[in-house]
C-alpha positions as CSV (number, residue, x, y, z in Angstrom):
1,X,-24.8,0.4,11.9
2,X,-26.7,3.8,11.8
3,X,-25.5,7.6,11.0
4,X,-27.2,11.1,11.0
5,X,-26.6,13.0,8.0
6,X,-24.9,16.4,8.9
7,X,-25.9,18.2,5.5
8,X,-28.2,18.2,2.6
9,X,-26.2,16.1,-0.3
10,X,-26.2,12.7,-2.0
11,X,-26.4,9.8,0.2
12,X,-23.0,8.9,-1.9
13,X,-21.4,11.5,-0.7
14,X,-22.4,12.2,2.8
15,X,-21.9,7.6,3.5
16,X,-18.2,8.5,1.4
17,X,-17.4,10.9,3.9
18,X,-19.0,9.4,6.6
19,X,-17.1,5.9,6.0
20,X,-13.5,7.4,4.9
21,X,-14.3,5.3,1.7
22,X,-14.1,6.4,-2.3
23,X,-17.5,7.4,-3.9
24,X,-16.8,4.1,-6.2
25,X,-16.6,1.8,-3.1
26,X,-19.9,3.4,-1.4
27,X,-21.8,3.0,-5.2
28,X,-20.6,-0.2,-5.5
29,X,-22.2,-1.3,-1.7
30,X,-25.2,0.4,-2.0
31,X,-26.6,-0.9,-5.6
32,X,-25.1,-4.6,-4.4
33,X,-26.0,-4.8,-0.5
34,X,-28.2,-1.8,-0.3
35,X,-29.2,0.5,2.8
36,X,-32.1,2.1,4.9
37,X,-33.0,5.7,5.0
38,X,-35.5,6.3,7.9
39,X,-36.5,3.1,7.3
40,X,-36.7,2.7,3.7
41,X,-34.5,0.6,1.5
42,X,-33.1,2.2,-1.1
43,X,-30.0,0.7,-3.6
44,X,-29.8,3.9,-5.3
45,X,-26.7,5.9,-4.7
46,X,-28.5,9.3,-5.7
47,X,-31.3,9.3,-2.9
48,X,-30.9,12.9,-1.4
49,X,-30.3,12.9,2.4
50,X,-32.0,15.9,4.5
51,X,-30.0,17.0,7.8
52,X,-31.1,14.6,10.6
53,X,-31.7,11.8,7.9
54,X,-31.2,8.5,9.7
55,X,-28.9,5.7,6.6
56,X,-28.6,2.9,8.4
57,X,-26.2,0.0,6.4
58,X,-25.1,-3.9,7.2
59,X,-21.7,-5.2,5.3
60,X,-22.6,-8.2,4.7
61,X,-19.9,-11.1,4.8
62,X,-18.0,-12.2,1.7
63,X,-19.3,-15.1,-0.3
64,X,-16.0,-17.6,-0.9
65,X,-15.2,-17.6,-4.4
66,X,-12.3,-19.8,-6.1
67,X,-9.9,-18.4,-8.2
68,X,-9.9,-19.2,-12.1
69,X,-5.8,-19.4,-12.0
70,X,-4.1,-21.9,-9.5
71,X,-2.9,-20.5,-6.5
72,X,0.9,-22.5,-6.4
73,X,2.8,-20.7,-3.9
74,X,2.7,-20.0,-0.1
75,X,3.1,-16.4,2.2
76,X,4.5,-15.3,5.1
77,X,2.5,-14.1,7.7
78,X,4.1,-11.5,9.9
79,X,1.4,-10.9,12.7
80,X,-2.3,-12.4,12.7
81,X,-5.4,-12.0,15.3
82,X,-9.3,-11.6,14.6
83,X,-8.8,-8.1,13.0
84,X,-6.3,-7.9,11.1
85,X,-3.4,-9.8,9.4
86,X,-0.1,-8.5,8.8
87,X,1.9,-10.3,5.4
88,X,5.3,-10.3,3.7
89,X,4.3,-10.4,-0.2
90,X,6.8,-11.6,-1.6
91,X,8.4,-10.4,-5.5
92,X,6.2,-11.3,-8.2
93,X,3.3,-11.0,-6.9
94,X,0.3,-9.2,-7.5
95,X,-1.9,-7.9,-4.8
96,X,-5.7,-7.9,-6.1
97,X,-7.1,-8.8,-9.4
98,X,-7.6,-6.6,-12.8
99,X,-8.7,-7.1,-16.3
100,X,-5.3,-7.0,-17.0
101,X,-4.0,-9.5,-14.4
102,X,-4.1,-12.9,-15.6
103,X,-2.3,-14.9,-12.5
104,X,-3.5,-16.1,-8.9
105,X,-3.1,-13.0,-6.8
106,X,-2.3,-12.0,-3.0
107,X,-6.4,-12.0,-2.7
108,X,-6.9,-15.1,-4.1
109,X,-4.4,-16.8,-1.4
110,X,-6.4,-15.1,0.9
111,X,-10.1,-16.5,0.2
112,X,-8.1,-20.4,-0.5
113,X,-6.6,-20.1,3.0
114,X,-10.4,-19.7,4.1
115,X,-9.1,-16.3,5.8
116,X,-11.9,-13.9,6.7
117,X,-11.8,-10.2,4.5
118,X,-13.4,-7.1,4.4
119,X,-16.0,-6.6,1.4
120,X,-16.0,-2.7,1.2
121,X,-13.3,-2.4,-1.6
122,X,-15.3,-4.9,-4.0
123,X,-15.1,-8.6,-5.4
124,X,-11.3,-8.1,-6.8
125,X,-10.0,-6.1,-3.5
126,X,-11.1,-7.9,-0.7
127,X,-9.4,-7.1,1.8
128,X,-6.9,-4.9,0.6
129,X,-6.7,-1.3,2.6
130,X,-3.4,-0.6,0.6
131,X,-1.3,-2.3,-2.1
132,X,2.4,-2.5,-3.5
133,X,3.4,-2.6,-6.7
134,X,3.8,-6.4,-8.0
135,X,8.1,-6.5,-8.3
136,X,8.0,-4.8,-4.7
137,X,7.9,-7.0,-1.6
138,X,7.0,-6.6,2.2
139,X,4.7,-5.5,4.9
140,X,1.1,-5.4,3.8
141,X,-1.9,-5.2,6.3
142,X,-5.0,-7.2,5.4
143,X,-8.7,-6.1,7.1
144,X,-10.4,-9.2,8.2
145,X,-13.4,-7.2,8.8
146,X,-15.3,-4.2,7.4
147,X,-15.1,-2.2,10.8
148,X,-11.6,-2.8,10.7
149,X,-10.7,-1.8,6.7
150,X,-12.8,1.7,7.8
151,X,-10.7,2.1,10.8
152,X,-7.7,1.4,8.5
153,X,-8.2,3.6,6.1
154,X,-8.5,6.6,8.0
155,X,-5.6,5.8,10.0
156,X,-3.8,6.1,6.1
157,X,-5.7,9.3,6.0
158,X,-4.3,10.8,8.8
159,X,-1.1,9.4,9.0
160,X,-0.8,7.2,11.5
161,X,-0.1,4.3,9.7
162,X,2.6,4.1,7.4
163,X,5.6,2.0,5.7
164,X,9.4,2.5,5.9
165,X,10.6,1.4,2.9
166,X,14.7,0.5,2.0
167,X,15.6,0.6,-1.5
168,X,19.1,0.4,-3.5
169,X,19.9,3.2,-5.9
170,X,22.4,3.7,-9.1
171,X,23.7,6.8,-7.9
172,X,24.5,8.1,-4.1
173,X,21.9,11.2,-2.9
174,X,23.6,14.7,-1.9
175,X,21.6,14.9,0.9
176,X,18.8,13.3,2.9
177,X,15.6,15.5,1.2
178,X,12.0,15.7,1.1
179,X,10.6,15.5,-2.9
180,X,7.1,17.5,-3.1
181,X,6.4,17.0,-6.9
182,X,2.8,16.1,-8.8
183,X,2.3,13.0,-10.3
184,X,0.4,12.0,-12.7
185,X,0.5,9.5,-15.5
186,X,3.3,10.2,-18.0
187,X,2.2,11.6,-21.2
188,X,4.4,10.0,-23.2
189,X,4.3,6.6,-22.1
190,X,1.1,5.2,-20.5
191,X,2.9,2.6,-18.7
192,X,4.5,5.4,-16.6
193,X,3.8,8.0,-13.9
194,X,5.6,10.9,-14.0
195,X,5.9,14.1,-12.4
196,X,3.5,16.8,-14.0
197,X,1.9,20.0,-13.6
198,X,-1.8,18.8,-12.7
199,X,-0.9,16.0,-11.1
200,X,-2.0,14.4,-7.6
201,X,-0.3,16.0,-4.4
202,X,3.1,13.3,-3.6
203,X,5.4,14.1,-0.8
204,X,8.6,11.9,0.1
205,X,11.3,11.8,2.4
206,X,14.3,10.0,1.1
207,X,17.5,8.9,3.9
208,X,21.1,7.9,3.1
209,X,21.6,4.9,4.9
210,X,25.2,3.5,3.6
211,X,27.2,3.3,0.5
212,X,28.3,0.6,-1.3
213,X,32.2,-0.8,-1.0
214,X,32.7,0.5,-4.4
215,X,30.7,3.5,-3.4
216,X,28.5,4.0,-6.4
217,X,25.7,2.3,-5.2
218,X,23.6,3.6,-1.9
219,X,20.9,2.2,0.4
220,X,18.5,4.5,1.3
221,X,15.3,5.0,3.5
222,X,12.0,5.9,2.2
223,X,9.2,7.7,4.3
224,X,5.9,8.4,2.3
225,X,3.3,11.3,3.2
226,X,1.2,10.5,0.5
227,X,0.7,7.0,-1.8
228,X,0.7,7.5,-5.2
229,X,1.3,5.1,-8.0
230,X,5.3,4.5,-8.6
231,X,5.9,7.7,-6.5
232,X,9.2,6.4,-4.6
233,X,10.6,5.6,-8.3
234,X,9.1,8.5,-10.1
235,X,10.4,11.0,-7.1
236,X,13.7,9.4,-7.5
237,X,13.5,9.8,-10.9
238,X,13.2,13.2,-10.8
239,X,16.3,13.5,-9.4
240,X,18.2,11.0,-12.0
241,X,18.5,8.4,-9.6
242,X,17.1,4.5,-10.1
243,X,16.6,1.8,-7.8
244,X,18.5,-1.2,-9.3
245,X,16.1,-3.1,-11.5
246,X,13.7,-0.1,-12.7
247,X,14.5,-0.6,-16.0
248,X,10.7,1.6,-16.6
249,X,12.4,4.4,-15.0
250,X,15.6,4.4,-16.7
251,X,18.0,1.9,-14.4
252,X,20.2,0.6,-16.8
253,X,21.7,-2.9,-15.6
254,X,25.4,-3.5,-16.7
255,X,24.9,-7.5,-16.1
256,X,21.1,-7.7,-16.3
257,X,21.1,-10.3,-13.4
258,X,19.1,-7.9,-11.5
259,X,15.9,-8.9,-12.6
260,X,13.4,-6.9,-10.6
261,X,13.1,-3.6,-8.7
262,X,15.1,-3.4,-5.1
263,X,12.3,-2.1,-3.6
264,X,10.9,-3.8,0.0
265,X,8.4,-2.4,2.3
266,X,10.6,-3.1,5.4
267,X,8.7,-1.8,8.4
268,X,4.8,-1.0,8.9
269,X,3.4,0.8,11.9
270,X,0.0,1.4,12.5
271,X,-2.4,1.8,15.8
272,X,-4.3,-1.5,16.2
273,X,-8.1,-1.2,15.5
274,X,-9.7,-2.1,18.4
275,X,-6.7,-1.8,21.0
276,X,-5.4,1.4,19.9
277,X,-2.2,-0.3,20.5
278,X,1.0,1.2,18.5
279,X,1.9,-1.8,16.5
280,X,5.5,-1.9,14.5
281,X,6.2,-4.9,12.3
282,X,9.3,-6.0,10.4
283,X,9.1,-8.0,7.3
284,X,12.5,-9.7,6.4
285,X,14.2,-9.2,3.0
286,X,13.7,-11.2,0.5
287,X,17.0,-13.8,-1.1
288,X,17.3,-11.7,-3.9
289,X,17.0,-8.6,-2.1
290,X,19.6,-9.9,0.5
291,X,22.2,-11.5,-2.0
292,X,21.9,-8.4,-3.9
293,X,22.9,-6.2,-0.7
294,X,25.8,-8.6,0.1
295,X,27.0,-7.9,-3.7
296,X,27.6,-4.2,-3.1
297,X,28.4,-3.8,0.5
298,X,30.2,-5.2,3.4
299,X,28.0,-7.7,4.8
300,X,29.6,-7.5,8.6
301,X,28.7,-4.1,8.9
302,X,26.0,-3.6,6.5
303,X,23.6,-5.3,9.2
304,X,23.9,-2.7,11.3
305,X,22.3,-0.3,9.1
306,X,19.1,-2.1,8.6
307,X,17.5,-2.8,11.6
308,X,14.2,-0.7,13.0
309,X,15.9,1.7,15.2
310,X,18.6,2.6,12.3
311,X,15.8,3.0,9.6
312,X,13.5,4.6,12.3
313,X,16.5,7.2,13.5
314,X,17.5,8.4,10.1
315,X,13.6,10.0,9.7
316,X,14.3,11.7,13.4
317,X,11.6,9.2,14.7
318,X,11.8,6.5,17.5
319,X,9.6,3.7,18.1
């Protein structure tokens, strides 16, 4: 594949922009896989690019690798074709590998299933386009291909794909209301995010959905504009409310049977890479999630709530 350079900068920086990809992930290819400018190979990420310089770049496919820790459970699989595949992680699971992760992970699922993944996003990400936390669950889109994780990724830039997410909270919102707050990490406790001064630009829209028989507790939509670390919990937060479990953000369980954040990725919509098809996909709550909601609320009605034109009609948007 072959692009002009526009401007006078850092091959880095022109292929970032070019690509809709982090300077780290264009590095990383270059010094690894390499690329041509007007003809020359180069695997340094500093060559400087004149206007009308011709980079020309190959993703090479991914080399299978085994996991060091044993992959012992299975996935759901939502939606599947030569693109793209669409997943219900379940609880408990973490997406991609980190120093700090010592347990099989989503990816390593992936490569034992023999399923074909991108490469741009490096040995530990293959694959992955976006992530959810490890106690949340549900819809997560996995690029098959490196044409596909590019196309992906700007569709997260501009907006047009995105999650609906339902979550249970401790305490019932005023209103439905759109939190515009800065996070960052939290000063105080480097485990946490929190909402500061210098922080990254985080916009949420949060929806009453229903409240509980006893009316204390309330499930609620969530809409993000942006995807920061923790920002549904620390946005909810700010406002002293928890989703039941976050005992990080200050839920504080009377029973302490709720053993991990009601959090779940309930709908994902995106345009599909090569069709331009709108594509809207439903993952299914999880037991716990589901025996937890039948705990608070009436469970004749409270299925009427949570379906995709409910969730969708509360944000104003139709599908």
């Amino acid at each position: 594949m072959t692009f002009v350079s526009k401007k006078n900068a850092r091959v880095d920086i022109v292929m970032s922009k070019e690509l809709n990809l982090t300077r780290s992930q264009v590095e990383k290819f270059i010094k690894t896989v390499g690329i041509e400018v007007n003809g020359k190979i180069t695997n340094k990420s500093s060559t400087k690019l004149q206007v009308g310089d011709t980079v020309t770049y190959l993703f090479k496919d991914m080399v299978e690798e085994k996991s060091e820790y044993k992959v012992d459970f299975d996935v759901d699989i939502l939606y599947e074709d030569d693109d793209l595949l669409i997943v219900n992680k379940p609880p408990f699971l973490t997406v991609h590998g980190a120093p700090s992760v010592k347990e099989a992970t989503l990816v390593d699922w992936l490569k034992l299933k023999g399923i074909s993944l991108s490469t741009i996003s490096g040995e530990q990400r293959h694959g992955i386009v976006h992530r959810i936390d490890k106690e949340t669950s549900g819809a997560l889109v996995v690029a098959k291909n490196n044409e596909t994780h590019i196309n992906l990724s700007k569709q997260l830039e501009d907006k047009s794909m995105g999650r609906f997410y339902i979550a249970l909270i401790d305490l019932p919102l005023k209103e439905n209301i759109i939190v515009e707050k800065p996070i960052g990490r939290n000063p105080k406790n480097r485990l946490k995010m929190g909402v500061v001064e210098n922080g990254k630009t985080a916009k949420s829209f949060f929806s009453k959905i229903a409240l509980s028989k006893n009316e204390k507790v309330e499930l609620i939509a969530v809409k993000l504009y942006t995807g920061r670390t923790h920002q549904i919990r620390v946005h909810l937060s700010s406002l002293s409310r928890h989703i039941l479990g976050d005992s990080l953000y200050g839920f504080k369980s009377q029973n302490g049977k709720i053993n991990r954040v009601m959090l779940h990725a309930y709908m994902l919509y995106l345009k599909h890479p090569k069709s331009g098809e709108m594509m809207l996909v439903k993952a299914p709550l999880f037991d716990d999630f589901r025996e937890t909601i039948d705990k608070y609320f009436d469970k004749d009605t409270i299925d009427e709530y949570i379906t995709t034109d409910g969730i969708a009609n509360s944000f104003d948007i139709g599908f």
